[in-house]
N, CA, C and O of each residue as an XYZ file, in Angstrom:
648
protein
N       0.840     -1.157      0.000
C       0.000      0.000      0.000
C       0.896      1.234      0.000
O       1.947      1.367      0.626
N       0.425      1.936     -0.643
C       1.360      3.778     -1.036
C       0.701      4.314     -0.042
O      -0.452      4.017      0.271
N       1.655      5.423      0.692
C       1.482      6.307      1.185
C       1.533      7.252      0.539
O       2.459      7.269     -0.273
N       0.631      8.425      0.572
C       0.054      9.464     -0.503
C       0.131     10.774      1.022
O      -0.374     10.650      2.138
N       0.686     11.555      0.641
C       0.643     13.106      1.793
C      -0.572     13.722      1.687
O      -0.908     14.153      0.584
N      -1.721     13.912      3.197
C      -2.924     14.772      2.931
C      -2.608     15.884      2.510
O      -1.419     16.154      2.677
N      -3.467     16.953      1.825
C      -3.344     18.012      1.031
C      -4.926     18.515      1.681
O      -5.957     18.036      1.208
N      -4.950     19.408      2.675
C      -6.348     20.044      3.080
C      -6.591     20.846      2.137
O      -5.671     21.386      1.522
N      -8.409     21.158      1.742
C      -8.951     21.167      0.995
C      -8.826     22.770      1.029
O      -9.058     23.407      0.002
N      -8.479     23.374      2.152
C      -9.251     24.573      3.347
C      -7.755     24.760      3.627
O      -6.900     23.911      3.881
N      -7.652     26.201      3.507
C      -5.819     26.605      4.288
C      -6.052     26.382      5.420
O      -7.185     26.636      5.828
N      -5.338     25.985      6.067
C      -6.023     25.362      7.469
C      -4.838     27.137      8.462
O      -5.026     27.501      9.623
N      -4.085     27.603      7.741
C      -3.620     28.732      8.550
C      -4.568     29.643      8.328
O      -4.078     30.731      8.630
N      -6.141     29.830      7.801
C      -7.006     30.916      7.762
C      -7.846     30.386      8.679
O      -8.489     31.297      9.201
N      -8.110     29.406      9.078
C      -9.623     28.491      9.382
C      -9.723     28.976     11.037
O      -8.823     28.989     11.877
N     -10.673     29.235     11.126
C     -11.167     30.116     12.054
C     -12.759     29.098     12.495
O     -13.836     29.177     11.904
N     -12.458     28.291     13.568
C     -12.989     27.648     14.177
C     -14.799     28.349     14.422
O     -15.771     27.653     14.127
N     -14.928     29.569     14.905
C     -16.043     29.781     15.344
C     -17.281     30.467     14.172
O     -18.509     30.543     14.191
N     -16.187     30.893     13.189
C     -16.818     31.238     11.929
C     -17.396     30.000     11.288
O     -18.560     29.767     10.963
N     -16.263     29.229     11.177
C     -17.186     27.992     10.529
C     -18.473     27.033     11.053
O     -19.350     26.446     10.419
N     -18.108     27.171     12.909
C     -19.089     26.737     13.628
C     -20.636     27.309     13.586
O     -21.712     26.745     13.787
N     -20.197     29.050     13.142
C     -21.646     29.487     13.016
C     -22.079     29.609     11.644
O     -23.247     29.927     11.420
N     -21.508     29.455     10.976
C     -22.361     28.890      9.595
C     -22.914     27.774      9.567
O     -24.041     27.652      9.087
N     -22.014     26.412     10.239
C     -22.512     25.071     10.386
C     -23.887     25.524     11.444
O     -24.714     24.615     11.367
N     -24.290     26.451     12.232
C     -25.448     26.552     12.973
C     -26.321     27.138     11.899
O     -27.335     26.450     11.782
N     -26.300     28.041     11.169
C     -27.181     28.832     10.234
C     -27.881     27.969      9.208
O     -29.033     28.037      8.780
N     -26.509     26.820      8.810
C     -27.653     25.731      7.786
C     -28.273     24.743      8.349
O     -29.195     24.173      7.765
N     -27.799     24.332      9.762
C     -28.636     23.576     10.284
C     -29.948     24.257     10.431
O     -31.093     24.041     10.035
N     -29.312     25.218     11.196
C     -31.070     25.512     11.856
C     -31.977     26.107     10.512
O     -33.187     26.290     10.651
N     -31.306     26.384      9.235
C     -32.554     26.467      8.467
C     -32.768     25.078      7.796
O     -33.730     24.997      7.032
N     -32.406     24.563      7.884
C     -32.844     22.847      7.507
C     -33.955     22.907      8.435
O     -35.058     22.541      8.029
N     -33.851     23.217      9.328
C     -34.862     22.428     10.436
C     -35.897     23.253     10.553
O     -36.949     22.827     11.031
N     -35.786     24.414     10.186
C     -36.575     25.305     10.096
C     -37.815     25.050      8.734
O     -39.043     25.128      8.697
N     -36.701     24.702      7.670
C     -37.668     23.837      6.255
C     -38.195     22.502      6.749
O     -39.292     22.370      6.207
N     -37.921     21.351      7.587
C     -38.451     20.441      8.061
C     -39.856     20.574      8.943
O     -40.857     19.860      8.999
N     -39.571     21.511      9.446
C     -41.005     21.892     10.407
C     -41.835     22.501      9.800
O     -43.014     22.455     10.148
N     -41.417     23.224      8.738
C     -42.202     23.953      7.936
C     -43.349     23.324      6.622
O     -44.402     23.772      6.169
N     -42.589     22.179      6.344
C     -42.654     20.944      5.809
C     -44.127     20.157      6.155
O     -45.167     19.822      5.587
N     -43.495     20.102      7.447
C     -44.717     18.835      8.603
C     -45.698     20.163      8.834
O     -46.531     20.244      7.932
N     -45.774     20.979      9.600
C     -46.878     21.998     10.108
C     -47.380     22.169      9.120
O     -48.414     21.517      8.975
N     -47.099     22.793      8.320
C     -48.303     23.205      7.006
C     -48.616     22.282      6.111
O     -49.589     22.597      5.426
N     -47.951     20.844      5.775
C     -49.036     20.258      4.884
C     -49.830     18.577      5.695
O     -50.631     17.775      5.217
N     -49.095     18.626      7.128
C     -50.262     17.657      7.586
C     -51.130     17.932      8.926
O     -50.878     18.393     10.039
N     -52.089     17.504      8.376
C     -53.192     17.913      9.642
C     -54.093     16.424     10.012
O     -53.939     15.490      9.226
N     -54.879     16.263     11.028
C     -55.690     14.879     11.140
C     -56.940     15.229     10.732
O     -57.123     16.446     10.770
N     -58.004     14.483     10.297
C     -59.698     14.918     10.032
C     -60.244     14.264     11.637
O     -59.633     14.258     12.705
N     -61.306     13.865     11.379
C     -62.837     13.188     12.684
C     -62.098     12.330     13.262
O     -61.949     12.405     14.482
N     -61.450     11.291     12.492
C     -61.646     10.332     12.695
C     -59.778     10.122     12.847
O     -59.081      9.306     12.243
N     -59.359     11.127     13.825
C     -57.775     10.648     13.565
C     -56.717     10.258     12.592
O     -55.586     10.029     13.019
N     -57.000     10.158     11.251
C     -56.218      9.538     10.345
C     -55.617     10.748      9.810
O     -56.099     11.854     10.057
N     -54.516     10.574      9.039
C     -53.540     11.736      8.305
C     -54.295     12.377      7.023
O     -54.576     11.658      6.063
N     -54.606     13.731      7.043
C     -55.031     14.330      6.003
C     -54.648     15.004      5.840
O     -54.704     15.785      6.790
N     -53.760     15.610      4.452
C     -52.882     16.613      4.076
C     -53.821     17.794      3.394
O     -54.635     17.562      2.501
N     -53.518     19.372      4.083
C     -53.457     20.239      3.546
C     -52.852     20.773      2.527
O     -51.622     20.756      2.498
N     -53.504     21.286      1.610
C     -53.152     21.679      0.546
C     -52.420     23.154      0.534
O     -53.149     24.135      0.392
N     -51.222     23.310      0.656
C     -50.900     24.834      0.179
C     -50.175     25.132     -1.032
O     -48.952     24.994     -1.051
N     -50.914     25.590     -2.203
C     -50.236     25.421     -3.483
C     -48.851     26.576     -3.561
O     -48.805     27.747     -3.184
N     -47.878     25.782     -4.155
C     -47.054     26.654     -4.324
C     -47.215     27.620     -5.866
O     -47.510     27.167     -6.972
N     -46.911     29.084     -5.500
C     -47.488     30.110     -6.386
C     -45.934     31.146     -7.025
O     -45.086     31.546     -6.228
N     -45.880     31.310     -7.939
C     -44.616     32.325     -8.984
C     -45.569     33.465     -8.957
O     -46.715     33.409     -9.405
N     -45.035     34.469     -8.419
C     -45.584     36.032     -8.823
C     -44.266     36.813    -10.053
O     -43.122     36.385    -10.201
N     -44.604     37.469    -10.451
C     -43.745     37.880    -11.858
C     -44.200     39.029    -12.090
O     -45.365     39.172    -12.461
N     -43.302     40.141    -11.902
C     -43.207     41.008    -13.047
C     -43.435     41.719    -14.022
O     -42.354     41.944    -14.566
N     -44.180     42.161    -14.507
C     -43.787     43.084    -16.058
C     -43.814     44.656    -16.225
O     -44.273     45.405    -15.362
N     -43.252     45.097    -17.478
C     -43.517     46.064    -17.493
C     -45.180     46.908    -17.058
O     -45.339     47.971    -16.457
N     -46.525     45.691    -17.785
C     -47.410     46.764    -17.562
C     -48.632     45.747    -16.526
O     -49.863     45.764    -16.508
N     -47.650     44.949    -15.767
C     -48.565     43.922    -15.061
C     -48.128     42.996    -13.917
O     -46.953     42.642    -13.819
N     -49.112     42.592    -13.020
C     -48.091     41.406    -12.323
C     -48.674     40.216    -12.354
O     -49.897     40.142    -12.229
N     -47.925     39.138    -12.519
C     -48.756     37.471    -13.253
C     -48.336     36.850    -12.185
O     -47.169     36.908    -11.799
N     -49.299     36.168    -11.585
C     -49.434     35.064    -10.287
C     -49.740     33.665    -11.025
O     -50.450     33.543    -12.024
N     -49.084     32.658    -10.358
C     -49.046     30.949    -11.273
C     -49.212     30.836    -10.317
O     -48.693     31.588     -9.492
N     -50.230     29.576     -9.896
C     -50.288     28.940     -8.920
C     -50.392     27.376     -9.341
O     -51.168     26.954    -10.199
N     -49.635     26.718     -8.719
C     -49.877     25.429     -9.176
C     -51.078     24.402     -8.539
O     -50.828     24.041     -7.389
N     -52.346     23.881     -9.121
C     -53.164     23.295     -8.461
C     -53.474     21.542     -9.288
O     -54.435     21.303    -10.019
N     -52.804     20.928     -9.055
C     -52.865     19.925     -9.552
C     -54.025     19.118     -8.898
O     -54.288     19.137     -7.696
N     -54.770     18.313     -9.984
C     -55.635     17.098     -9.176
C     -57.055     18.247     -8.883
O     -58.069     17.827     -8.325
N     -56.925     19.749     -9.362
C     -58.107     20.625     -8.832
C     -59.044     21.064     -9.986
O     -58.377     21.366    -10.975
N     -60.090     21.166    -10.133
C     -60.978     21.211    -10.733
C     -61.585     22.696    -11.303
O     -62.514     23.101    -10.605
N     -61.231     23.575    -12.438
C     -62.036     24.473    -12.403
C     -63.259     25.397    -11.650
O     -63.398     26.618    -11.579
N     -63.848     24.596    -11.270
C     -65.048     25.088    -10.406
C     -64.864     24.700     -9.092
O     -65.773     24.951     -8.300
N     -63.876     24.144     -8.708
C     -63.467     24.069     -7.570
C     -62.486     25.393     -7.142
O     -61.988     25.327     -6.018
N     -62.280     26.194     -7.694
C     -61.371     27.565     -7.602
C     -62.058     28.668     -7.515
O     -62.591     29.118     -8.529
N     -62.164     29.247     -6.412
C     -62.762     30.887     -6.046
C     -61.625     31.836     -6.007
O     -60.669     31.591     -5.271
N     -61.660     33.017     -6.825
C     -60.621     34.178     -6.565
C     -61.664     35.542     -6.072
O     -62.553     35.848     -6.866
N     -61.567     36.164     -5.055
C     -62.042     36.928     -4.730
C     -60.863     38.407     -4.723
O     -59.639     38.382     -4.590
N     -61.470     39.196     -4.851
C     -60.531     40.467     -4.078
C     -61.336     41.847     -3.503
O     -62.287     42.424     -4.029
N     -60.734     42.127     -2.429
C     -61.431     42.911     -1.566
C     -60.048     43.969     -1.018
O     -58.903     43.588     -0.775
N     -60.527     45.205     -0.938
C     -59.689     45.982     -0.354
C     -58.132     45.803     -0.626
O     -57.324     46.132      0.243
N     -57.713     45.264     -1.877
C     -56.476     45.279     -2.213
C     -55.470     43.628     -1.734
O     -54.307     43.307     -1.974
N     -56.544     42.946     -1.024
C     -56.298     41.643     -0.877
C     -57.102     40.292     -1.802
O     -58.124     39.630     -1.626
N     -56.058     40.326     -2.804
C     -56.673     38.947     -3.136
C     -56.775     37.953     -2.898
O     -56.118     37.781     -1.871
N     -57.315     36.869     -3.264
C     -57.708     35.377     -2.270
C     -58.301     34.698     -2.961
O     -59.482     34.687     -3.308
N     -56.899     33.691     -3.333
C     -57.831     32.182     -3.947
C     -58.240     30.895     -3.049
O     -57.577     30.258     -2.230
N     -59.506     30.754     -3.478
C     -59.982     29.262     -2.176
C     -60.301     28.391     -3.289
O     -60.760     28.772     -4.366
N     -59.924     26.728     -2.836
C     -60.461     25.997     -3.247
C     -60.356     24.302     -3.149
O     -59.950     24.034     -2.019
N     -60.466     23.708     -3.532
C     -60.755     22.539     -2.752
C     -60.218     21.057     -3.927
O     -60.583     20.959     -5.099
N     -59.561     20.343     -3.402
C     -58.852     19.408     -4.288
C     -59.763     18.027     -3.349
O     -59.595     17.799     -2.151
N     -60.535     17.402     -4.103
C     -61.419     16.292     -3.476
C     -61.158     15.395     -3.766
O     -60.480     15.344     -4.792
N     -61.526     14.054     -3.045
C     -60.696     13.140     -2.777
C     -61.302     11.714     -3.484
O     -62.170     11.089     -2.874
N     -60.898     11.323     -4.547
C     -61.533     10.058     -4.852
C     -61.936      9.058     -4.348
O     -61.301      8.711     -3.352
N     -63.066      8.204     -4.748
C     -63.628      7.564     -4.164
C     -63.049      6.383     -3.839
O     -62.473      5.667     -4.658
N     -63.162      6.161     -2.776
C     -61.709      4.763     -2.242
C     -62.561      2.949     -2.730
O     -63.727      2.836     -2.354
N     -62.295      2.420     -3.059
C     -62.929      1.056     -3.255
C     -63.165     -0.071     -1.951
O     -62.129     -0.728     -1.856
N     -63.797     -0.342     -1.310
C     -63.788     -1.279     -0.319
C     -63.002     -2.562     -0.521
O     -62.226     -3.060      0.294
N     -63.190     -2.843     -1.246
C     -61.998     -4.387     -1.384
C     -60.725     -4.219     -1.789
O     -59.987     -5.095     -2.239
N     -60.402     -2.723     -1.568
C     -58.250     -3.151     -1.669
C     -57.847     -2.063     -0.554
O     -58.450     -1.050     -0.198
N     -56.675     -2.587     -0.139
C     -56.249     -2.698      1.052
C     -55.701     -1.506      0.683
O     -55.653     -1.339     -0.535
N     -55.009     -0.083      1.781
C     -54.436      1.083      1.322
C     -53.199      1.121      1.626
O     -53.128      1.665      2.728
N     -51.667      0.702      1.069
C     -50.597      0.706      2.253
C     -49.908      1.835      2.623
O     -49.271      1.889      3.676
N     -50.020      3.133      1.497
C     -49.450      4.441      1.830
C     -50.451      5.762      1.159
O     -50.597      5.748     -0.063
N     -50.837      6.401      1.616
C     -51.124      7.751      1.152
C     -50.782      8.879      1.512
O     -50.773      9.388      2.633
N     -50.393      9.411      0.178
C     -49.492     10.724      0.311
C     -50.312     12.126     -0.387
O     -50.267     13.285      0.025
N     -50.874     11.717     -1.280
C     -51.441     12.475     -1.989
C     -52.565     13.787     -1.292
O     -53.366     13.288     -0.502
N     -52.678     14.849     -1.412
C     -53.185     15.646     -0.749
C     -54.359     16.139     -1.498
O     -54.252     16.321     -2.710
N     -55.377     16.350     -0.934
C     -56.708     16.310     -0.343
C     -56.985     17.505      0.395
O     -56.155     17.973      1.175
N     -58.184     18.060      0.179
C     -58.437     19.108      1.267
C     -59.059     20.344      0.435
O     -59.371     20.307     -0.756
N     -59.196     21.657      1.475
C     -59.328     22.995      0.990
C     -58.044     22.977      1.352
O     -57.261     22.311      2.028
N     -58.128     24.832      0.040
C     -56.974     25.579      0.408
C     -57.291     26.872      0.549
O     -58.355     27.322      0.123
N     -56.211     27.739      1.288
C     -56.653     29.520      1.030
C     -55.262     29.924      0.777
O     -54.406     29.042      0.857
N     -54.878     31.223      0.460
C     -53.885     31.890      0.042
C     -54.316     33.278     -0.089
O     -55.478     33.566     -0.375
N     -53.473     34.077      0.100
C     -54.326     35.696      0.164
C     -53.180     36.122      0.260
O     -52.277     35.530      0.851
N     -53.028     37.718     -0.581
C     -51.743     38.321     -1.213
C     -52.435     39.515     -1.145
O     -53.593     39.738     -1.498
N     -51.442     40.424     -0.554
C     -51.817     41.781     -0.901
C     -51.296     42.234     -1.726
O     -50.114     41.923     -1.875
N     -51.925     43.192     -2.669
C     -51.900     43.809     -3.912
C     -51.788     44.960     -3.424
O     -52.381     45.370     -2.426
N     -50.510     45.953     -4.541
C     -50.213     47.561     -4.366
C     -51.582     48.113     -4.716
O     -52.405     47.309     -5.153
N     -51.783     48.855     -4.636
C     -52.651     50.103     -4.683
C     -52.910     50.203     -6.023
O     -54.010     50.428     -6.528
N     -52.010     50.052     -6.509
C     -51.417     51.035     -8.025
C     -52.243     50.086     -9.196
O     -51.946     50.285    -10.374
N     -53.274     49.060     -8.867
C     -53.662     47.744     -9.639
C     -54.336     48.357    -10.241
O     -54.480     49.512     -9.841
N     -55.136     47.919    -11.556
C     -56.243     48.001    -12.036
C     -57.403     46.623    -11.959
O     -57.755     45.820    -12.822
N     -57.761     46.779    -10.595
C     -58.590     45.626     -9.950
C     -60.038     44.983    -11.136
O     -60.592     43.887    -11.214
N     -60.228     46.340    -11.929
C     -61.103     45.965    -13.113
C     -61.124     45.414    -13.903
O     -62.164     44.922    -14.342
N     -59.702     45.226    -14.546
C     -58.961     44.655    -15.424
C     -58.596     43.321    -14.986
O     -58.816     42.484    -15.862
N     -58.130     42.874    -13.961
C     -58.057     41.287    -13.626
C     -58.584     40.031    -14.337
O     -59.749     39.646    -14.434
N     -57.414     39.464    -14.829
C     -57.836     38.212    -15.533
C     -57.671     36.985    -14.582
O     -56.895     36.982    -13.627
N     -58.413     36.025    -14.907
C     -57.662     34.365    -14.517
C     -57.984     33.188    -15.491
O     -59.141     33.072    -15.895
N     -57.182     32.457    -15.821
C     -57.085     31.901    -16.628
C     -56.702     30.379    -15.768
O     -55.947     30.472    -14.800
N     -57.291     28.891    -16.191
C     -56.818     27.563    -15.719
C     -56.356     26.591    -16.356
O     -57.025     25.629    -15.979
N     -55.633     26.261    -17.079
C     -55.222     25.273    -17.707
C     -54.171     24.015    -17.240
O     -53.218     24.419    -16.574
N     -54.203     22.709    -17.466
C     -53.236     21.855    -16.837
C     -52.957     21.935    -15.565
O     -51.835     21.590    -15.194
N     -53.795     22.346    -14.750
C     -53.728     22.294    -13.531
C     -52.798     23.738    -12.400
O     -52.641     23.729    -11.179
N     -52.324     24.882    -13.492
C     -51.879     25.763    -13.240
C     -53.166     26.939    -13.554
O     -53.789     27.126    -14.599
N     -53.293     27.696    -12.090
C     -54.112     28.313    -12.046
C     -53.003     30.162    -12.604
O     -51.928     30.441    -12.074
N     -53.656     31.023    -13.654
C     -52.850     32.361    -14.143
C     -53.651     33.435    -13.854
O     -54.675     33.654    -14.500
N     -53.286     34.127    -12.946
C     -54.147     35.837    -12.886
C     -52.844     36.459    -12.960
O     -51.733     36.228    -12.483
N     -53.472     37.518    -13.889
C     -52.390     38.655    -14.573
C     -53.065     40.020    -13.630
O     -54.252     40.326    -13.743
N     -52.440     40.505    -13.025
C     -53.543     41.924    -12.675
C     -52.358     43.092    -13.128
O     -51.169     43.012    -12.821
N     -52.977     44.184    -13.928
C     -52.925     44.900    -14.381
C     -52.459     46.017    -13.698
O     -53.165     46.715    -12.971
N     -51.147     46.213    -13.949
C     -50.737     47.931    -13.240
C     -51.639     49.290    -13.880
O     -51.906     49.319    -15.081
N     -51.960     50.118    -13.180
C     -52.102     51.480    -13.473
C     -51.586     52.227    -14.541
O     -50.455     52.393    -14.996
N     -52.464     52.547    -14.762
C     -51.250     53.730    -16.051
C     -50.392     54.652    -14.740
O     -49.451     54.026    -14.252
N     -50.521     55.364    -14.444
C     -49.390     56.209    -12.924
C     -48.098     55.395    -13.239
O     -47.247     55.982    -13.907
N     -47.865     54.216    -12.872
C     -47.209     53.369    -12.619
C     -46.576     52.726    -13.319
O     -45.763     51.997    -12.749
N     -46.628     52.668    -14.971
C     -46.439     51.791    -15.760
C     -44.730     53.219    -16.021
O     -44.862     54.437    -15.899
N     -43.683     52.659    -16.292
C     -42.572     52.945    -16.764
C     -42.733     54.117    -18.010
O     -43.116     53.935    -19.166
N     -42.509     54.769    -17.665
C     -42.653     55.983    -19.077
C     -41.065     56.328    -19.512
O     -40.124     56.533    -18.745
N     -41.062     56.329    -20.980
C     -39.792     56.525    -21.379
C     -39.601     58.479    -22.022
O     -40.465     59.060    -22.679
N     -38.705     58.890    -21.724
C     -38.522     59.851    -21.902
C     -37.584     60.493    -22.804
O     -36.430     60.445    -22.378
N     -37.738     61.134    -24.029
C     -36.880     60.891    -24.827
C     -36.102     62.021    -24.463
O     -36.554     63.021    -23.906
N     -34.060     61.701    -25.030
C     -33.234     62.483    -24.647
C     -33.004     63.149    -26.185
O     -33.040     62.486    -27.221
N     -32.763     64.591    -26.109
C     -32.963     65.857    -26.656
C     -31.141     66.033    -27.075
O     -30.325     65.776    -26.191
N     -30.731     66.416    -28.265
C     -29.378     66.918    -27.860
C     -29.238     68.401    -28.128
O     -29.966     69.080    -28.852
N     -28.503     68.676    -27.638
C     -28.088     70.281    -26.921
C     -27.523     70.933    -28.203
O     -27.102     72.089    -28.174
């Protein structure tokens, strides 16, 4: 067997013990912070004690020059199962992903799949044109575009030469 000389990865004449210790605390504790975050918000029990997962869809807000576009992802959810309301500059989608009908003669050994209502509510700038609001559902991705203000929309200004 060869003997081969270690070569640290890390100058070990910079390495500063308590710096590295508190970074090693910062990713732990947000690991654990995503783990709990994980369990609390998507499981809950129903009547009858058994595991029933809450639904909280994960949502992309975006950008544009003359608008802002919200994706929400709702898989397994049904058109008419989706309410968007907005009130006082808070919008709010509810809706409900229902649960197929289970068969009596086969046995269940894992369920993961989530089931349930959901809510979500976002406040909106001022600056919206709440009239203008679209939503759109396709493939299971729910799209509202809401509309900036004219005030608000980027105006270009043309430069003059002297």
């Amino acid at each position: 067997m060869a003997l081969i000389r270690w070569k640290p990865t890390v100058d070990v004449s910079s390495w500063t013990p308590m710096a590295d210790l508190s970074t090693d605390l910062f990713s732990m504790r947000d690991e654990m912070n995503r783990m709990f975050d994980r369990f609390f918000k998507r499981s809950t029990f129903d009547d009858d004690n058994t595991a029933m997962h809450a639904l909280v869809p994960d949502v992309d807000i975006t950008e544009k020059d003359d608008s802002y576009i919200l994706k929400a992802d709702l898989p397994g959810v049904a058109k008419d199962d989706v309410k968007i309301t907005l009130r006082e500059n808070i919008l709010t989608i509810k809706g409900e992903k229902k649960r197929e009908r289970e068969e009596k003669h086969r046995d269940s050994y894992r369920s993961e799949r989530m089931y349930g209502t959901f809510e979500r509510t976002f406040t909106l700038p001022s600056i919206v044109r709440d009239e203008k609001i679209q939503a759109n559902f396709k493939d299971g991705v729910l799209t509202v575009e809401i509309p900036k203000s004219e005030e608000v929309k980027p105006k270009e200004i043309p430069v003059k030469s002297a």
